[in-house]
C-alpha positions as CSV (number, residue, x, y, z in Angstrom):
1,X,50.7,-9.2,176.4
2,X,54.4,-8.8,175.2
3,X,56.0,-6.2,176.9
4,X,56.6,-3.2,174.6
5,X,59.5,-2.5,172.3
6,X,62.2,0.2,173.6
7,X,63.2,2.6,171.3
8,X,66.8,3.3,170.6
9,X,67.9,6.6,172.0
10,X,69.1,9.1,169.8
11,X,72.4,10.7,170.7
12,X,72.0,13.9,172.4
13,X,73.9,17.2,171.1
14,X,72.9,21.0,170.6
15,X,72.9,20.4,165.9
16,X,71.5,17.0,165.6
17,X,69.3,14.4,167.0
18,X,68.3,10.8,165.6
19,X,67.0,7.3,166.8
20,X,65.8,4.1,165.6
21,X,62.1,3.5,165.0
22,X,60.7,0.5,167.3
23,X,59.9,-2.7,165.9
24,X,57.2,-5.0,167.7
25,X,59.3,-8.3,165.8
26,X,60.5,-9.2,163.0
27,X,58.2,-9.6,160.2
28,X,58.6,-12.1,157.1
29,X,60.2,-10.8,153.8
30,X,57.9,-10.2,150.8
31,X,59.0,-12.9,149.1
32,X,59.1,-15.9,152.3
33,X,56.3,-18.6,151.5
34,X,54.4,-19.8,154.3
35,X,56.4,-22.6,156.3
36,X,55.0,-26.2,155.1
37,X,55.9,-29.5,156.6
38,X,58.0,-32.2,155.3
39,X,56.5,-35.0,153.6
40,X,56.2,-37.9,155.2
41,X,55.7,-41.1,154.5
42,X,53.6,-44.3,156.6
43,X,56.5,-46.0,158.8
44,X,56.7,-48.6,161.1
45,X,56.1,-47.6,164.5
46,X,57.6,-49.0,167.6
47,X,54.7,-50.9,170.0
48,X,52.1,-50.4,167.1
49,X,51.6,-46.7,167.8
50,X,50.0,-44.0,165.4
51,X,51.9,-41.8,163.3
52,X,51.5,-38.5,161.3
53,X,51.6,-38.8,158.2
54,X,50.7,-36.8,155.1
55,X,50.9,-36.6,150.9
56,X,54.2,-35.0,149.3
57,X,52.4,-32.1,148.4
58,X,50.5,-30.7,151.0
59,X,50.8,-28.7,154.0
60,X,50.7,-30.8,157.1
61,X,48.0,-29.0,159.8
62,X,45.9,-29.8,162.7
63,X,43.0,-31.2,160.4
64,X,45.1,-32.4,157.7
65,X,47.1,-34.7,159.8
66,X,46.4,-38.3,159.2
67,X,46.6,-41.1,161.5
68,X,48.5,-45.0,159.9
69,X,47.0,-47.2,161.2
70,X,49.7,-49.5,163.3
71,X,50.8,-52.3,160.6
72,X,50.4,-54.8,162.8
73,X,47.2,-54.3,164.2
74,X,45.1,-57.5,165.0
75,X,41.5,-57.6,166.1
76,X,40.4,-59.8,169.0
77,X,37.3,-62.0,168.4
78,X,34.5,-60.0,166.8
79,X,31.4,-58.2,168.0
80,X,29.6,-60.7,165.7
81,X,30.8,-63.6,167.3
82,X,30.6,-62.3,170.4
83,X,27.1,-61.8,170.5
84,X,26.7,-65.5,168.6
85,X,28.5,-67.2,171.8
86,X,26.7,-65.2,174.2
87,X,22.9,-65.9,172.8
88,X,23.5,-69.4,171.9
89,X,25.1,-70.0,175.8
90,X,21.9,-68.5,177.0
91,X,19.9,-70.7,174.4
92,X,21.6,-73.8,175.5
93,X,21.7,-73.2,179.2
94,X,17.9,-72.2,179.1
95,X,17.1,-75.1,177.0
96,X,18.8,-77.5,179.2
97,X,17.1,-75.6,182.4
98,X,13.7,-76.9,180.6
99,X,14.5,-80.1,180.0
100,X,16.0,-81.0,183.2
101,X,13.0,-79.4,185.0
102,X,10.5,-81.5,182.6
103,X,12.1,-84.6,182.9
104,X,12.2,-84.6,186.4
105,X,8.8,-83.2,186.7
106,X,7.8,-86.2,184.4
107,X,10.1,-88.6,186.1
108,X,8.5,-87.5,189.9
109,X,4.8,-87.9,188.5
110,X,5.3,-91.4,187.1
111,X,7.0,-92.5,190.1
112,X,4.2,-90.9,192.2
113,X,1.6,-92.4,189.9
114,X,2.4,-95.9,190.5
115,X,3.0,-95.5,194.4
116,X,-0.4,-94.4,193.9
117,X,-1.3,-97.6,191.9
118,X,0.6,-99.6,194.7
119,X,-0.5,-98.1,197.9
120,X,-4.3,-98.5,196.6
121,X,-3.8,-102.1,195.7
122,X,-1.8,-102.9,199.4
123,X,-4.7,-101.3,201.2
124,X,-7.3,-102.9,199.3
125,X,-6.1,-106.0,200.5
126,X,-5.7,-104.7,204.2
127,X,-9.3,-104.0,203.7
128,X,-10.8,-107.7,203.7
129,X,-11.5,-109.0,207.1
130,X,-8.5,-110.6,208.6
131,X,-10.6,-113.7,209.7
132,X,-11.3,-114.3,206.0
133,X,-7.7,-114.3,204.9
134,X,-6.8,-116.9,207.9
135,X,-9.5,-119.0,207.2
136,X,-8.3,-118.9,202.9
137,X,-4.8,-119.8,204.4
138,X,-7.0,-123.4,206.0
139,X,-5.2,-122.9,209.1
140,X,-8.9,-122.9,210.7
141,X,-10.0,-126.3,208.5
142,X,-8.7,-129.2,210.7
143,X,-10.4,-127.2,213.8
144,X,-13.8,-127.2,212.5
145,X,-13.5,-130.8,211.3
146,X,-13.4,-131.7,214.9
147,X,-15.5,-129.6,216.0
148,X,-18.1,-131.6,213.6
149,X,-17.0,-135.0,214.1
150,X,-17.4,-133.7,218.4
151,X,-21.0,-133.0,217.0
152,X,-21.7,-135.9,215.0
153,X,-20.4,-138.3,218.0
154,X,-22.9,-136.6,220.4
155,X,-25.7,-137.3,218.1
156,X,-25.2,-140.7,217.1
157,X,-22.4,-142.3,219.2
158,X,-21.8,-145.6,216.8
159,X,-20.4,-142.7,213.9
160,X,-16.9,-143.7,213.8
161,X,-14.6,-142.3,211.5
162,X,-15.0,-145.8,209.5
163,X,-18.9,-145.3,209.3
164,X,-18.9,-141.6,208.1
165,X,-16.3,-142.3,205.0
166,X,-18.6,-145.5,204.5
167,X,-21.8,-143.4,204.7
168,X,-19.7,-140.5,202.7
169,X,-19.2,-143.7,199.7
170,X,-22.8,-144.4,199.8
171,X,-24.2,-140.7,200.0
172,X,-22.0,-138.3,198.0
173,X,-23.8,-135.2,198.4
174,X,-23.3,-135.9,202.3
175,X,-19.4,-135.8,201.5
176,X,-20.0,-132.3,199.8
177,X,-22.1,-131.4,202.3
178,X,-19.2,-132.1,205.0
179,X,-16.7,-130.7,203.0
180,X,-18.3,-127.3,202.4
181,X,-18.7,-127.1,206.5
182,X,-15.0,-128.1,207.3
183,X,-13.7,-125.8,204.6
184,X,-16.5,-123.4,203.5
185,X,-13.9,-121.0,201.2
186,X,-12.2,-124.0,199.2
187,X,-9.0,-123.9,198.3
188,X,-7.3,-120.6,197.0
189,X,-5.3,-121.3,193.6
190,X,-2.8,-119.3,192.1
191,X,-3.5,-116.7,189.3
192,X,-1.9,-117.9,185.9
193,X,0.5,-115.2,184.8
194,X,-0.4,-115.9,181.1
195,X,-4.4,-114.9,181.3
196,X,-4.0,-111.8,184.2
197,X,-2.4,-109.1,184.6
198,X,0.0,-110.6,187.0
199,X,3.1,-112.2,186.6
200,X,6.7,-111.9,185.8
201,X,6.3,-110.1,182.6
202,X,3.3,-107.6,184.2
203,X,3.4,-104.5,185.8
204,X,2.4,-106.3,189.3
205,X,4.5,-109.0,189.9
206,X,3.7,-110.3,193.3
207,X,0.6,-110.3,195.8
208,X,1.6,-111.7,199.3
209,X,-0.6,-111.8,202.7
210,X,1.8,-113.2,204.9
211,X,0.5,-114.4,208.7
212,X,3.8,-113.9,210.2
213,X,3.4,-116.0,213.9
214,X,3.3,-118.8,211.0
215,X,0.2,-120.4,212.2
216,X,-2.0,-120.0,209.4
217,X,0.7,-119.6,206.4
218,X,0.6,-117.4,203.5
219,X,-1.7,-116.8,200.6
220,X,0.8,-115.9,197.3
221,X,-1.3,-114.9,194.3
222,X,1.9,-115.4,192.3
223,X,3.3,-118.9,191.5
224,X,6.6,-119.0,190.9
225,X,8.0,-115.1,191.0
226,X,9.3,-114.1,193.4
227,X,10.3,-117.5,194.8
228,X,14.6,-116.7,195.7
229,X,13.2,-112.9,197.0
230,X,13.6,-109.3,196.5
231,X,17.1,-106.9,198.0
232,X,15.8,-103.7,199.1
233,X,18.2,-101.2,198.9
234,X,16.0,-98.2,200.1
235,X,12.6,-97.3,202.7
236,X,10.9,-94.9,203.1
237,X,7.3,-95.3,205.0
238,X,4.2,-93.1,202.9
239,X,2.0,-90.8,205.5
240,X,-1.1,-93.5,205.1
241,X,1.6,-96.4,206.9
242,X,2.8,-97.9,203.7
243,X,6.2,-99.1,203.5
244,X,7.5,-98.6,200.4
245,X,11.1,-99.9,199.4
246,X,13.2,-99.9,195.9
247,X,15.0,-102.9,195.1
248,X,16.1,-105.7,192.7
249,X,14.4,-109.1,191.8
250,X,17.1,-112.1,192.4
251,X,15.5,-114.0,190.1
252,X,14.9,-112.1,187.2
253,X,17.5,-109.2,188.5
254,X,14.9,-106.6,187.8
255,X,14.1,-103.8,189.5
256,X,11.2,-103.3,191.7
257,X,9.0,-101.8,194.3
258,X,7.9,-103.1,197.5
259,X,5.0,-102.0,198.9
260,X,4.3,-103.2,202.6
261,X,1.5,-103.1,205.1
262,X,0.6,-104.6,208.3
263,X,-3.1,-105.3,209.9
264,X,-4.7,-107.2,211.9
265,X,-1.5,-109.2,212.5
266,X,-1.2,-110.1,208.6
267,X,1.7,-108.3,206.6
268,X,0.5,-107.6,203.2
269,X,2.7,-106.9,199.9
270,X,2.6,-105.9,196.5
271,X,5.7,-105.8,194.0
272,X,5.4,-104.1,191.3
273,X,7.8,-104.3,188.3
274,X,9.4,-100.5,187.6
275,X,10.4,-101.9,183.8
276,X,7.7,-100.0,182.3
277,X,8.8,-97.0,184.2
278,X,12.2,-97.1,183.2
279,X,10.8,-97.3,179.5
280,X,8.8,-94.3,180.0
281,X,11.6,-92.3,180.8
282,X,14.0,-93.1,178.5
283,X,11.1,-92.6,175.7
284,X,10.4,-89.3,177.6
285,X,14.1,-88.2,177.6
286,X,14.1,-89.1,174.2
287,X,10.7,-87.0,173.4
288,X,12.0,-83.4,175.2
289,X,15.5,-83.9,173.9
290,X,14.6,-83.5,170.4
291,X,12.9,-80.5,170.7
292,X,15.6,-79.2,172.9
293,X,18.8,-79.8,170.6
294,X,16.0,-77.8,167.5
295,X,15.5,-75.5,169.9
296,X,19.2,-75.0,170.5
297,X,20.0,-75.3,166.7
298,X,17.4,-72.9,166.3
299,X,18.5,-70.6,168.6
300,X,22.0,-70.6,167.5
301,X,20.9,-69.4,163.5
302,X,18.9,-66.3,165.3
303,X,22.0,-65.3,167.0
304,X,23.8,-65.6,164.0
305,X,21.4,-63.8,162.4
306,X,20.8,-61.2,164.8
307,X,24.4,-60.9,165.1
308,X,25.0,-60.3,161.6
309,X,22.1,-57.6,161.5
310,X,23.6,-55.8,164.8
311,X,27.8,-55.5,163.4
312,X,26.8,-55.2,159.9
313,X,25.7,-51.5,159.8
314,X,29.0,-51.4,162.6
315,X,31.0,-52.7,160.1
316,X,29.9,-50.4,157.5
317,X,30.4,-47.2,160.0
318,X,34.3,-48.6,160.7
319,X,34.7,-48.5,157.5
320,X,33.7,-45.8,156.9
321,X,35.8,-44.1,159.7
322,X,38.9,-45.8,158.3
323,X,38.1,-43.8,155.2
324,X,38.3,-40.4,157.2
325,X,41.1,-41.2,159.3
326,X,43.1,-41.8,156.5
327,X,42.3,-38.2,154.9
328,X,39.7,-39.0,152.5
329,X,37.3,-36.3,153.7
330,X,35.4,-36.4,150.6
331,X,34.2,-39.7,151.6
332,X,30.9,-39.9,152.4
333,X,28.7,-41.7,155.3
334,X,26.0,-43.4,154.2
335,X,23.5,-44.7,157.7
336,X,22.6,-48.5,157.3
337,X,20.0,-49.0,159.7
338,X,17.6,-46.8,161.8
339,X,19.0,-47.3,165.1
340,X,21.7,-45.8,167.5
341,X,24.1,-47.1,165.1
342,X,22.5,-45.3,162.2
343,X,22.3,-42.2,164.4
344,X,25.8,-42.7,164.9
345,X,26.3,-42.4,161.2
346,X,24.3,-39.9,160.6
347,X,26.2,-38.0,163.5
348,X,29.7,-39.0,162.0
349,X,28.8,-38.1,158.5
350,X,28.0,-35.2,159.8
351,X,31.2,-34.9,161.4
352,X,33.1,-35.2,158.4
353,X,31.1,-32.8,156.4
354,X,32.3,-30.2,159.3
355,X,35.8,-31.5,158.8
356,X,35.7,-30.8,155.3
357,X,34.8,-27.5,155.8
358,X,36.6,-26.9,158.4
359,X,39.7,-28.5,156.1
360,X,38.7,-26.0,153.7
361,X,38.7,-22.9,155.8
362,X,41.7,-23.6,157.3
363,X,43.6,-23.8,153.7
364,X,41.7,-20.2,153.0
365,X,42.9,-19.3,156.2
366,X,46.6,-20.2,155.1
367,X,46.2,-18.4,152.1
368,X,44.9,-15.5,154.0
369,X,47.4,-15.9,156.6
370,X,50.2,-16.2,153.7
371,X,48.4,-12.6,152.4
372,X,48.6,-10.9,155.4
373,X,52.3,-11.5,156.3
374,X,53.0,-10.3,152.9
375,X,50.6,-7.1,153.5
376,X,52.5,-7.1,156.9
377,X,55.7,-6.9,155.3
378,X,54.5,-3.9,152.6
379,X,53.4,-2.3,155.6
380,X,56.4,-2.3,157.7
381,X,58.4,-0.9,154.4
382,X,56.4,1.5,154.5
383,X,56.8,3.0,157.8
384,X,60.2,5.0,158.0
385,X,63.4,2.6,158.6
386,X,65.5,5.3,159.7
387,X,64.1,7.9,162.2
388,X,64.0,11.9,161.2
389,X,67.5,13.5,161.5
390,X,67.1,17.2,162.4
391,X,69.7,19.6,163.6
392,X,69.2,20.7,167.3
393,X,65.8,18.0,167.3
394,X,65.3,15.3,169.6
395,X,63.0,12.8,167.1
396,X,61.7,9.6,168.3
397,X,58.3,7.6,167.0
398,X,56.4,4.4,168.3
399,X,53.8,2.1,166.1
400,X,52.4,-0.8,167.3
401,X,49.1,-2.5,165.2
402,X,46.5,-4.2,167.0
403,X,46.4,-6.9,164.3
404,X,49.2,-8.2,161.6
405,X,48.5,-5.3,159.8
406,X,46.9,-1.6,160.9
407,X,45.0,1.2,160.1
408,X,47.7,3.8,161.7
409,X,50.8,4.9,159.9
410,X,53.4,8.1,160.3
411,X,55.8,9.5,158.0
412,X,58.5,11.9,157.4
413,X,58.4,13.9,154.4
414,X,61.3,15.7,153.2
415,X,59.9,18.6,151.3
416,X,63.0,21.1,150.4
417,X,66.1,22.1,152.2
418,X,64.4,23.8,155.0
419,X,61.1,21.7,155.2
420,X,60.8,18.8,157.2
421,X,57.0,17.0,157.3
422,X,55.8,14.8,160.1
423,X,52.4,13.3,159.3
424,X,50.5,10.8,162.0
425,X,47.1,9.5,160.2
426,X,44.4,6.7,161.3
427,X,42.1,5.0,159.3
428,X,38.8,4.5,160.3
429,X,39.2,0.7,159.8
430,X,41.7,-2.1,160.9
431,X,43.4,-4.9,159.7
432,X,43.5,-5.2,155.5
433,X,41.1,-2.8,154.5
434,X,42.3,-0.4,156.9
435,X,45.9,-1.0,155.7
436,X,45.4,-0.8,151.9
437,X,43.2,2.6,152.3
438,X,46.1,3.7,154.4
439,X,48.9,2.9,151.7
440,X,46.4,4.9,149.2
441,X,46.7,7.8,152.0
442,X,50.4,7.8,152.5
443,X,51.0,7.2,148.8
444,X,48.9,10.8,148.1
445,X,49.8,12.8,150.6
446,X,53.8,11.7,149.5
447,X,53.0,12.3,146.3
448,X,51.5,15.7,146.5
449,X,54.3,16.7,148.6
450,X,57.3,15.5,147.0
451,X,56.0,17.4,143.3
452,X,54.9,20.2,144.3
453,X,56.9,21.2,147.6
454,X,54.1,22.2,149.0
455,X,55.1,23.9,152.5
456,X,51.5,24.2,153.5
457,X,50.2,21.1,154.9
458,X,46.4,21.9,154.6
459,X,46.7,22.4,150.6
460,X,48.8,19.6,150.6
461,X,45.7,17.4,152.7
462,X,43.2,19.4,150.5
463,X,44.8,18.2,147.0
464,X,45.6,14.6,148.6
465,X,41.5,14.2,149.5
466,X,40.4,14.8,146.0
467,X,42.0,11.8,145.0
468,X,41.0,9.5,147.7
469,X,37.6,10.6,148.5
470,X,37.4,8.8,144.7
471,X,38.6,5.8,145.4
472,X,37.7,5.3,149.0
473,X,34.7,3.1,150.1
474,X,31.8,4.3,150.9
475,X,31.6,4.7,154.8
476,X,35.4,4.8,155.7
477,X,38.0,7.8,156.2
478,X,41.6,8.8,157.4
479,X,41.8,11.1,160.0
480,X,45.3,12.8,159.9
481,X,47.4,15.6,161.6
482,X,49.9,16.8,159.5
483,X,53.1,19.6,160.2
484,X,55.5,21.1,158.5
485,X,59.1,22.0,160.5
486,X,60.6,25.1,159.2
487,X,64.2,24.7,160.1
488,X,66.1,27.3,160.1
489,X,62.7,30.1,161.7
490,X,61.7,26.8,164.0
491,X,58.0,27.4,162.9
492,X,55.5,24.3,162.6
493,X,52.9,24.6,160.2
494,X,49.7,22.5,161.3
495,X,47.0,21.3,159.6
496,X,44.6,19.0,160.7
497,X,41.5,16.2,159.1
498,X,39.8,15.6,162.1
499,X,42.9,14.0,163.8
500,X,43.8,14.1,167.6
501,X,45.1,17.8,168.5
502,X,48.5,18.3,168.5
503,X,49.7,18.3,172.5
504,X,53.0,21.2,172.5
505,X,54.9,21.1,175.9
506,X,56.3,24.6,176.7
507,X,59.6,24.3,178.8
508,X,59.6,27.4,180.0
509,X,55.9,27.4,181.5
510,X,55.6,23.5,181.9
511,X,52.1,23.8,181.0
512,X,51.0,21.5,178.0
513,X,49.0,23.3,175.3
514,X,46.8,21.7,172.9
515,X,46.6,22.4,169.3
516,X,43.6,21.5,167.0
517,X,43.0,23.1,163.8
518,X,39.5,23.3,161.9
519,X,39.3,20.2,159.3
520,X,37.2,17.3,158.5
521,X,38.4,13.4,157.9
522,X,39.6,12.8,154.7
523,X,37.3,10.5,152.5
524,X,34.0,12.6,153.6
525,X,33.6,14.8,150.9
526,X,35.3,14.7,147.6
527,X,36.5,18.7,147.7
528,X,34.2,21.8,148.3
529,X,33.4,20.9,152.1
530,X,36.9,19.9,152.7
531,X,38.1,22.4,151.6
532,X,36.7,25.1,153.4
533,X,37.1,23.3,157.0
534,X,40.8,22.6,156.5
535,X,43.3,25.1,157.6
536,X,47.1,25.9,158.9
537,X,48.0,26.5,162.2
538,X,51.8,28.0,162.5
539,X,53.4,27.6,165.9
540,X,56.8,29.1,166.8
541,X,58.4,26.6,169.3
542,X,61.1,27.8,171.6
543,X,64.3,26.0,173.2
544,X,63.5,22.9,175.6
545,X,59.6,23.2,173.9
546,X,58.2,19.4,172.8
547,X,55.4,18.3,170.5
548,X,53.2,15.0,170.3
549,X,51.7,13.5,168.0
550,X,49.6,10.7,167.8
551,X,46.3,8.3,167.1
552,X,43.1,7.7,169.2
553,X,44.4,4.2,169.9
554,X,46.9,5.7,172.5
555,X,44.5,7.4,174.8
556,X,41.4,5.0,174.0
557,X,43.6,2.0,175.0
558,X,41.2,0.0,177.7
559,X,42.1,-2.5,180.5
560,X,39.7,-5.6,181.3
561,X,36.9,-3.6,183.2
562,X,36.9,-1.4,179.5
563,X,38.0,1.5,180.5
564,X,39.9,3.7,178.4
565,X,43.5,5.2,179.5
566,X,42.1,8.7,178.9
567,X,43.0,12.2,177.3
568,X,43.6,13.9,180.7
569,X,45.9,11.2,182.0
570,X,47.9,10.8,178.6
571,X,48.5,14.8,178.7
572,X,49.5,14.7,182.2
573,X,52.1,12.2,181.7
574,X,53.7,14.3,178.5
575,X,53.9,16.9,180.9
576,X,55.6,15.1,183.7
577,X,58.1,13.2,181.2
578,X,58.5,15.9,178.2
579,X,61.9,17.1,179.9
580,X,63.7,13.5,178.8
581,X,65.0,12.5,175.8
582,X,62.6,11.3,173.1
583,X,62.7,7.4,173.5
584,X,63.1,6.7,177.2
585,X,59.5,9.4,177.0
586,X,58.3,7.2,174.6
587,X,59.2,4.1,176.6
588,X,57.6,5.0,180.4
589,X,54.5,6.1,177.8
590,X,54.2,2.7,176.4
591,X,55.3,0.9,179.7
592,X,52.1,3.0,181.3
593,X,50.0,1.9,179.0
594,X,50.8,-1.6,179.5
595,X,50.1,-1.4,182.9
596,X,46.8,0.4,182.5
597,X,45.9,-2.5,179.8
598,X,46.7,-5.4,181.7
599,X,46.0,-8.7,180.1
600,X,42.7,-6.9,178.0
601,X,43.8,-7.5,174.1
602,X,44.5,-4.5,172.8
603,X,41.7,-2.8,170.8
604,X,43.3,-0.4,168.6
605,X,46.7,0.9,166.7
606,X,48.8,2.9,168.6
607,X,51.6,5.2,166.9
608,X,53.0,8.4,168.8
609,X,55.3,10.9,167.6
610,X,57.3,13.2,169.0
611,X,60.2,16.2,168.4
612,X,61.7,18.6,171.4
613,X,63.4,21.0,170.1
614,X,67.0,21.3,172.1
């Protein structure tokens, strides 16, 4: 709260007395506009940064100001685009995730399939006796032969060898009949590759039983594959006891699979051909690719297309937030989807429509802003410029409005050559319709007066009312406590409309006395019950003797726990200061009031007046 204005003191002497009233500040002139900002204009600003700027013709303020937007101002890559790269990454790494994992899946269940194929075909070899495979190699043939010849030559010693082949010429069936003893199996013969499934160009290409202490030989079910061998470049032995081994044909450089067992003492082998195999995966690389580079194509378009559906309505809101910060208020939002962005929109639009108003208000505000310093102004011309000059009279007055413009006023009225008035009034109301019901006041009570030079202040009241209780609104009224100083006698007249009383410090007692006509407020009644309340007071006031004037504001003034300053207090410190001069009372009056008010706004006009007669 600013501290209080000091009056100026009046110069002491035993004929005359005069001061300066106190102003709170200075207050515009009556024909100063309200101060509007240059126009600018959009500039270049250093490092791309925002600036105010604002049409020639109209008032920059706190909602009007516009932000440019920086000239050079380049987006990054867009949301849109952003989500698009983001998706179709996730599309093609998830796509590729599949098809790795079902090609190896694939690639793992052939290859397991035709171990499968080969282990079953190794052991169903392993499974035939091992006797019958040595004896289909003919390494038992020659044995048995001379086991029968032994036989033969114990039965009949004159069977030579030259007898049986000439005995064998004459009886053929006993040539079969020898031959199917010596060699009861026959001889094995090779499968041709062009009527079985076995061969160079088959899936099996080799079956081997090998007798490997070389005895007995080998059975090959293969001719001719196989013949220069197989490299094997890796082993690995299958839980059953199966060896089985990837490698490479030297002859026809293809690759393979060995599959290896031994029993018995034979080793047993299959090769299979992996061609086929290697077919099968190429066609089944071929087969999940193509849906996997759809799927990817396919999931690129959605993210374009979800994309476009997510910034669009964005887009739309930017824009539409471009519009507003470049002071098109009027511009409305209009939601584009039914989401958060939407709700965003809605909120925004929302947003603006407050702005507007707000925008709106503020320039009524102006105006009534640009009013009120002019009703200011008419007000302060109104209150005396020059403070009462009285022979032998110590004058001083203080006025201080609780808004730009109050409800309070006083006055000095110079009725005749002897007659001095002092008039103190509050209005029941404050800021502008307090003020213009007080310049109807002042402007009536002046009038009546001035033209008729009337020395008694309750006629002069009574005359004043019937013109404002016309005029005045319903439910308002002007309290007032006018006197009339006499001079040359020293007697004060007092009348009073349901004002404050009037406080009267006597020097020589030092006791304060208060005085406190009948009257009602002015404004109440248009005459009859007026007029019978009102009345004059007089009052002869003696050398050193002091009288107060002033408004309920002054002893109603509260502090922030709302309580008021008081009547007792306030009569006890005119009491204690009444022997100074006029404004330095006036100023430890104020100054105590300040102190009592602390930080609290204050809640009404104050205006005191006071004369001490010297």
């Amino acid at each position: 709260m600013p501290e209080a204005p000091v009056p100026k003191s009046t110069p002491k002497s035993k004929t005359s007395s005069s001061g300066q009233i106190p102003h709170l500040g200075q207050r515009p002139a009556s024909t100063a506009k309200l101060p509007t900002a240059p126009s600018t204009a959009r500039r270049a600003t250093p490092r791309g940064k925002a600036e105010i700027v604002s049409s020639h013709d109209e008032d920059v303020s706190e909602l009007r100001q516009r932000v440019a937007s920086p000239p050079n101002a380049t987006l990054g890559l867009s949301l849109k685009w952003k989500i698009v790269i983001a998706m179709a990454a996730i599309t093609i790494a998830t796509a590729m995730l599949i098809f790795v994992s079902i090609n190896s899946k694939a690639v793992t269940q052939l290859s397991d399939e035709i171990d499968a194929k080969g282990i079953r075909l190794v052991k169903t070899l392993a499974s035939i006796d091992a006797p019958l495979w040595k004896a289909a190699m003919g390494g038992l043939k020659e044995e048995r032969k001379k086991k029968l010849d032994f036989l033969a030559q114990k039965f009949n010693p004159d069977m030579t060898a030259a007898a049986r082949e000439n005995l064998f010429r004459q009886s053929p069936e006993l040539r079969t009949m020898y031959d199917q003893l010596t060699d009861p199996f026959g001889p094995l013969h090779t499968l041709k590759t062009d009527q079985r499934d076995i061969g160079p160009n088959s899936d099996i290409l080799q079956i081997t039983v090998v007798d490997p202490t070389g005895g007995s030989g080998s059975v090959t079910a293969v001719e001719g594959t196989g013949e220069k061998g197989i490299s094997i470049i890796t082993r690995h032995r299958d839980p059953s006891g199966v060896e089985i081994g990837d490698g490479r044909d030297k002859g026809s450089e293809q690759e393979v699979r060995l599959y290896r067992m031994e029993k018995s003492g034979l080793e047993f082998n299959v090769i299979l051909s992996l061609a086929r195999i290697n077919e099968a995966r190429s066609a089944l690389k071929s087969s999940i690719l193509l849906p996997v580079l759809v799927s990817i194509l396919a999931g690129i378009g959605i993210a374009v297309w979800i994309g476009t559906l997510i910034t669009n309505p964005i887009k739309h809101l930017m824009s539409d937030m471009n519009q507003v910060s470049n002071g098109n208020l009027e511009h409305r939002t209009v939601a584009h989807s039914k989401d958060e962005v939407g709700l965003l929109a809605q909120t925004f639009g929302r947003m603006t429509e407050a702005l507007r108003a707000a925008r709106e208000q503020e320039i009524e505000s102006k105006a009534l802003e640009h009013d009120l310093a002019i009703a200011s102004e008419i007000q302060s011309n109104l209150v005396p410029k020059r403070m009462l000059k009285v022979p032998g009279y110590d004058v001083s007055a203080y006025y201080r409005p609780s808004k730009e413009v109050g409800g309070d006023y006083y006055d000095f009225i110079q009725i005749d050559e002897e007659n001095e008035g002092v008039i103190v009034a509050d209005v029941s109301g404050k800021g502008v319709p307090g003020s213009l019901v007080m310049t109807m006041a002042r402007a009536f009570i002046r009038m009546e007066a001035e033209r008729s030079r009337n020395t008694s202040p309750a006629d002069t009241l009574m005359k004043a009312n019937r013109m404002l209780a016309q005029d005045i609104k319903k439910g308002m009224f002007v309290t007032a406590l006018y006197c009339i100083l006499n001079k040359r006698t020293n007697e004060l007249r007092v009348a009073s409309a349901g004002h404050n009383p009037l406080v009267i410090w006597r020097a020589a007692t030092n006791q304060v006395q208060l005085v406190n006509p009948n009257g009602i407020a002015l404004g109440f009644d248009k005459g009859p019950v007026f007029e019978r309340t009102v009345k004059d007071e007089k009052i002869v006031l003696g050398h050193g003797d002091r009288i107060v004037a002033f408004t309920d504001g002054t002893v109603e003034a509260m502090n922030a726990q709302n309580q008021e300053f008081g009547d007792e207090r306030f009569y006890t410190l005119i009491r204690d200061l009444a022997p100074r001069d006029s404004n330095q009372m006036l100023n430890l009056l104020v100054k105590a009031l300040d102190e009592h008010k602390g930080h609290a706004p204050q809640s009404d006009d104050i205006t005191i007046v006071t004369l001490r007669y010297l």
